[in-house]
C-alpha positions in Angstrom: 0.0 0.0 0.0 1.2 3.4 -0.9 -0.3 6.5 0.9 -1.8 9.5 -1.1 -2.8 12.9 -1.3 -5.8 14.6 -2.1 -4.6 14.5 -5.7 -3.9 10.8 -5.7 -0.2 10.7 -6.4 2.1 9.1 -3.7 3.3 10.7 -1.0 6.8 10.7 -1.0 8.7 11.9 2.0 12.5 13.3 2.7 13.4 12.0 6.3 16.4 13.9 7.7 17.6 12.7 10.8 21.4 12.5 11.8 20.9 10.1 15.0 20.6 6.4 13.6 18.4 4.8 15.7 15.9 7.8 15.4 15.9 8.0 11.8 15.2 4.3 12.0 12.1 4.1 14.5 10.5 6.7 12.1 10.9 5.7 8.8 10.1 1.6 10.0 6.7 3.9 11.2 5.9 5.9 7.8 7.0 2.7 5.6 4.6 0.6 7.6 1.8 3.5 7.4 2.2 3.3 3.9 4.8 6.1 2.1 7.7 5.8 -0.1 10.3 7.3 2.3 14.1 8.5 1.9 16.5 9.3 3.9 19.3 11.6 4.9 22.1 11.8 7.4 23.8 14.9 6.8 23.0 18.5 4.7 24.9 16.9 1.4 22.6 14.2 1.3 19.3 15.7 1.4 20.2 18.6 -1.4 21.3 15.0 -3.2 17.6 13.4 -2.6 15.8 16.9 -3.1 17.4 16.9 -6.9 16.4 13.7 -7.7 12.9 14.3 -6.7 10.5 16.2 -5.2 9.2 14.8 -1.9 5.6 15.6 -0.4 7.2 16.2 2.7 10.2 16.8 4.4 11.0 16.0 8.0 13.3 17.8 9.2 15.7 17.7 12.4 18.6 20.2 11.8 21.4 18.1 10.6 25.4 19.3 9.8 25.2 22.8 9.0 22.1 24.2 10.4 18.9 22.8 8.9 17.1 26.3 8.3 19.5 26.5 5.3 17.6 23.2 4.2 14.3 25.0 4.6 14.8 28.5 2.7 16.6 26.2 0.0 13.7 24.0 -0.3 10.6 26.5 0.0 12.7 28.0 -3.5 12.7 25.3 -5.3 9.9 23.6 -4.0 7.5 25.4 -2.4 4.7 22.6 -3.0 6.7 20.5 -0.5 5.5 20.7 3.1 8.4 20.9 5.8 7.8 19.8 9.5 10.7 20.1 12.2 11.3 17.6 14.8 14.3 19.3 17.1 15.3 19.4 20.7 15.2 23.5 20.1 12.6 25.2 21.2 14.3 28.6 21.8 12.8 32.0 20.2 15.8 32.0 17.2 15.3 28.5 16.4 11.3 28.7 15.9 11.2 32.0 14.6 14.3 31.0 12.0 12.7 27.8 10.9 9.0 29.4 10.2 10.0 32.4 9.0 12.0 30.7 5.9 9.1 27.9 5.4 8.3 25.5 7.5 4.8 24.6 8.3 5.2 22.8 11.4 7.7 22.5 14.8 7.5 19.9 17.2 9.4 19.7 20.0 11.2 16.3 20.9 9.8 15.3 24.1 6.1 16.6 22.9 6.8 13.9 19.8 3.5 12.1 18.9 3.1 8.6 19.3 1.5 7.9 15.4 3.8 10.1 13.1 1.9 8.9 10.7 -1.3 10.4 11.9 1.1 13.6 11.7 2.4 13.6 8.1 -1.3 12.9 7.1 -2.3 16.5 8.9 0.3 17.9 7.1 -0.4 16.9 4.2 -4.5 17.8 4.3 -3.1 21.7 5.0 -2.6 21.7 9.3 0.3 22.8 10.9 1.4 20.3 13.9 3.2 22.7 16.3 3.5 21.6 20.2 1.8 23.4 22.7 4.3 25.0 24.4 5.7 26.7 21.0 2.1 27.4 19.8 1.7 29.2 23.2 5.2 31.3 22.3 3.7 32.3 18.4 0.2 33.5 20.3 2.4 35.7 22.6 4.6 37.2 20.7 1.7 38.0 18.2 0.2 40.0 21.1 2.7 41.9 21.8 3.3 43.2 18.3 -0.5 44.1 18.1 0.2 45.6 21.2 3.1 47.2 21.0 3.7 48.1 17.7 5.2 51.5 17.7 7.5 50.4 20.3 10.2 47.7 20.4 9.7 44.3 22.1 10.6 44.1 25.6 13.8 42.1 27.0 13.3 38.6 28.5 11.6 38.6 31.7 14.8 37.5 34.3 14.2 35.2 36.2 10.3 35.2 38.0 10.0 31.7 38.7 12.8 32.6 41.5 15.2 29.6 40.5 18.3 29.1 42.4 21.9 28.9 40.8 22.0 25.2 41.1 18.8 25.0 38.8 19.7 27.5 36.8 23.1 25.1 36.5 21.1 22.2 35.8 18.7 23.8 33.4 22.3 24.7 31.4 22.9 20.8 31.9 19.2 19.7 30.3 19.7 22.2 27.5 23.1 20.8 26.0 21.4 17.4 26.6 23.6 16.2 29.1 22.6 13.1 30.8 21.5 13.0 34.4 24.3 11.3 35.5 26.9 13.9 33.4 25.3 16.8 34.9 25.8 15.1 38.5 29.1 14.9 37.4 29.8 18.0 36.2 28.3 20.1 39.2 29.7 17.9 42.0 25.8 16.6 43.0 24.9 13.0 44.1 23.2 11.3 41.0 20.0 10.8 42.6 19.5 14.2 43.5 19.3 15.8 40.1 15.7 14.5 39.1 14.2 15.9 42.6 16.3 19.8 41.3 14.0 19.0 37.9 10.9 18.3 39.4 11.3 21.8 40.9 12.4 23.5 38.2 9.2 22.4 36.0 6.8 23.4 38.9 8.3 26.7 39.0 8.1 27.3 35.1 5.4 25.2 34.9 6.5 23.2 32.0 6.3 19.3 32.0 8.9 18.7 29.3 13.0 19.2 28.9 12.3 21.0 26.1 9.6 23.2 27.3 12.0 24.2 30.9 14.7 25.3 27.8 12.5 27.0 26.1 11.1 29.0 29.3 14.2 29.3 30.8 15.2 30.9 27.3 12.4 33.5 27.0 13.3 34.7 30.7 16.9 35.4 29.9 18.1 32.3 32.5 20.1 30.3 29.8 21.6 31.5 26.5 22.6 28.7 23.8 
């Protein structure tokens, strides 16, 4: 079985993932759902697949070089192709960059869905997956420009949910994806204490997700990347 569009031709789909075992869980998931899928490890490669054919879609997950070059470069040359970003990054630059030159959806790694499938499908028909906590970013930024539009934006908030140094160290930890055990390391803490420092620093930002404290703790000016 091959999956199709609304105009009945097969949906073809560019997976670019530079972490093995990743790019393998998906594409055994979209092959078995039904679509002709390729895929790519590194920048070089997917400009390869793009000029041999035109994908449907392109999943993207910001390989060598940085993937928003991918984007702009596809949009160009193929702006029938839909683009949708799986990344760890869910900071302002990264969002902003990636919708700005053409994607037309941004999920967040640890707010993945379980059917990807379901996903490209939505996609395809015309939504725009985006996870809730960056969907929540786009509404409040758009505010503020309607609100403040003869004035610049305001700097980050710094630092209201009152987190100590040590989380604030951590949070640095959790945002170069350091394990728990390497960030133990690194900051001289017992390895078992770390996940009771994360519980506290998602109650205070109220964020359930590594990727959401990130991106939180980037809007309030707490970590830089």
């Amino acid at each position: 079985m091959t999956e199709q569009g609304e105009t009945g031709e097969a949906i073809t789909i560019l997976l670019v993932e530079d972490d093995a075992p990743t790019c393998w869980r998906l594409q055994d998931a979209l092959v078995k759902a039904g679509y002709e899928v390729r895929s790519a490890g590194t920048l070089a490669e997917a400009r390869q697949a793009l000029s041999v054919g035109a994908p449907r879609v392109t999943d993207l997950r910001l390989p060598d070089g940085h993937g928003v070059e991918l984007i702009r470069e596809t949009r160009q040359r193929l702006p029938d192709t839909e683009i949708m970003v799986i990344s760890a990054l869910g900071d302002e630059e990264s969002v902003i960059s990636a919708i700005t030159v053409g994607a037309t959806g941004y999920l967040l790694k640890d707010a993945f869905p379980t059917d990807i499938a379901t996903t490209v499908r939505d996609l395809v028909a015309g939504h725009s997956p985006i996870s809730a906590s960056i969907a929540r970013f786009i509404v409040r930024r758009t505010q503020g420009a309607a609100q403040n539009s003869a004035e610049p934006p305001p700097g980050p908030a710094l630092n209201t949910a009152r987190l100590t140094p040590r989380e604030i160290d951590i949070l640095w930890g959790i945002a170069k994806g350091f394990s728990y055990a390497e960030i133990a390391s690194h900051l001289g803490l017992s390895r078992q204490t770390v996940p009771g420092h994360i519980k506290n620093i998602y109650r205070k930002l109220e964020v359930h997700t590594r990727s959401e404290a990130v991106f939180e703790a980037v809007q309030q000016g707490l970590i830089k990347l």
